[in-house]
C-alpha positions in Angstrom: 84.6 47.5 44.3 81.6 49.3 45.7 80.0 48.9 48.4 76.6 47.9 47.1 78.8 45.0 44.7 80.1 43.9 48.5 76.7 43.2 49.5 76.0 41.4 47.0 79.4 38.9 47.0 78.6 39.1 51.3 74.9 37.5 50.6 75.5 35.0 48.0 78.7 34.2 50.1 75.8 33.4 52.9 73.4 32.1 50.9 76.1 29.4 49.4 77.2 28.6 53.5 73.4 27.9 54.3 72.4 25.8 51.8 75.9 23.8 52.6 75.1 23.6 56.2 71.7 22.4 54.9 72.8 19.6 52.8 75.2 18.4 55.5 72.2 18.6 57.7 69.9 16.1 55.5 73.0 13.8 54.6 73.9 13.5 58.2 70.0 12.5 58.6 70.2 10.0 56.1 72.9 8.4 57.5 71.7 4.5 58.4 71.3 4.5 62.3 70.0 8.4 62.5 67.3 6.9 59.8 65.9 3.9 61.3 65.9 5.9 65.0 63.6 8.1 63.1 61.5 6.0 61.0 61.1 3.1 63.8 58.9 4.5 67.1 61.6 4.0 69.7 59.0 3.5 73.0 61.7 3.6 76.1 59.5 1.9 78.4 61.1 -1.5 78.2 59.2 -4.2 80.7 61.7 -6.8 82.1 61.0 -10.4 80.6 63.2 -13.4 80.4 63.2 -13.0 76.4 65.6 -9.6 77.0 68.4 -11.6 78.0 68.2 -14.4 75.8 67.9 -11.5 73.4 71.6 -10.2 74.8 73.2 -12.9 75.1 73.0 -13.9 71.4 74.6 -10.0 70.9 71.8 -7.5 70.6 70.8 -4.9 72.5 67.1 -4.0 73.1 66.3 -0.6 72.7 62.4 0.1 72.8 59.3 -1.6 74.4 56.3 -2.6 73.3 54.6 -0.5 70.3 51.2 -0.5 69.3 50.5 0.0 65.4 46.8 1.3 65.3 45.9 0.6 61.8 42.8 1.8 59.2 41.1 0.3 56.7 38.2 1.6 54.4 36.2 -1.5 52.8 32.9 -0.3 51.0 33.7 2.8 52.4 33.2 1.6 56.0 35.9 1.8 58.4 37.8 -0.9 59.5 40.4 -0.3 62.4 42.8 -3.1 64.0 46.7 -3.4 65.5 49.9 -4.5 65.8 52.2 -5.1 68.4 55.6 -5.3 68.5 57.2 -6.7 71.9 60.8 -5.2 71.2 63.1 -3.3 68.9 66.3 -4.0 69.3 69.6 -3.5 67.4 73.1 -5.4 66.6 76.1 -2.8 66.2 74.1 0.1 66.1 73.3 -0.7 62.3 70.9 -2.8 62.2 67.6 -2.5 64.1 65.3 -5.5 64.4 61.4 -6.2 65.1 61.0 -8.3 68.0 57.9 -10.3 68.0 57.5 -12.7 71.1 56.2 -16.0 70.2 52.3 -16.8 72.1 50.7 -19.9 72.8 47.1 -19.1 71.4 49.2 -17.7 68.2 51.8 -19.7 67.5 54.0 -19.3 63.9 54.1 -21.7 61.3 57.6 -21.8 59.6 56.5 -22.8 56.2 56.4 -19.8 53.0 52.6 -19.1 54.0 52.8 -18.7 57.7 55.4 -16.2 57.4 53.8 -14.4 55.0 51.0 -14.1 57.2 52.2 -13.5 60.0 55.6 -11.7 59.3 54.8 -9.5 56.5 53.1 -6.7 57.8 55.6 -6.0 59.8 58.5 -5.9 57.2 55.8 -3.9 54.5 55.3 -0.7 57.5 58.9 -0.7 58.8 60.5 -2.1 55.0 64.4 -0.4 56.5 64.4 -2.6 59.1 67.0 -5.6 59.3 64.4 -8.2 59.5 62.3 -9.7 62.2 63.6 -11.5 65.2 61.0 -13.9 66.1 61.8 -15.4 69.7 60.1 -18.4 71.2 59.4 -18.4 74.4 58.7 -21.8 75.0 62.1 -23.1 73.5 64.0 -20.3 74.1 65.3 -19.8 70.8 66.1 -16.6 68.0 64.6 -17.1 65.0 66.1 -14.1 62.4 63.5 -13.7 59.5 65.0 -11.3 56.4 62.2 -10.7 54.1 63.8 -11.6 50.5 61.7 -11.5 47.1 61.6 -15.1 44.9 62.6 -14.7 41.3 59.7 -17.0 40.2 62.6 -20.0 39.7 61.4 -22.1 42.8 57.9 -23.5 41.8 
């Protein structure tokens, strides 16, 4: 074999290793926790409030603070800006990773189809890999879990 055909077997040989260690690379990425760590702003200023250990004690852990979600509408071509705020993220057996809205007096959720929608659903439609939505009420100190779950038109 010459030396030139060596050079040739040598940088395919190379070129096959790379894009190998590539696709590891974006499986590895894709792997559940890796993707929501990515895709869900972790902010790692947590503040202390009572709500983080009723949080633990029903089994999750809370790993991010309070996020802001600046947002942007055009309507008749004037902008439009408002937010969202997220109190917590938090996660259960570092698979799934959970919204955590904090229930307020002046705000208060209605749990009927409507309410939810309203009040849940943006959050579920910008972070749609996250486990769902814990909701936790302050007042009552109590978890509510919200899984957003599309109707097959069969309850009207």
């Amino acid at each position: 074999m010459a030396s030139s055909d060596k050079a040739v077997v040598a940088l395919m040989g190379l070129a096959a290793a790379i894009f190998i260690l590539y696709r590891i690379y974006i499986w590895l990425q894709g792997s559940p926790g890796s993707f929501m760590k990515d895709r869900v702003p972790i902010n790692k200023v947590i503040q202390s409030h009572p709500s983080i250990t009723l949080l633990e004690d029903a089994g999750y852990e809370v790993i991010g603070g309070k996020l802001k979600i600046p947002l942007s509408f055009q309507v008749n071509g004037a902008p439009m800006y408002s937010r969202l705020f997220i109190d917590y993220v938090a996660t259960r057996n570092e698979e799934h990773y959970y919204l955590v809205i904090l229930s307020r007096p002046r705000k208060e959720l209605e749990f009927t189809g409507s309410g939810l929608r309203d009040h849940i659903l943006p959050y579920l439609l910008i972070y749609p890999d996250c486990s769902g939505v814990l909701y936790v009420d302050t007042v009552n100190s109590n978890i509510h879990v919200i899984n957003f779950g599309k109707d097959d038109g069969e309850s009207s």
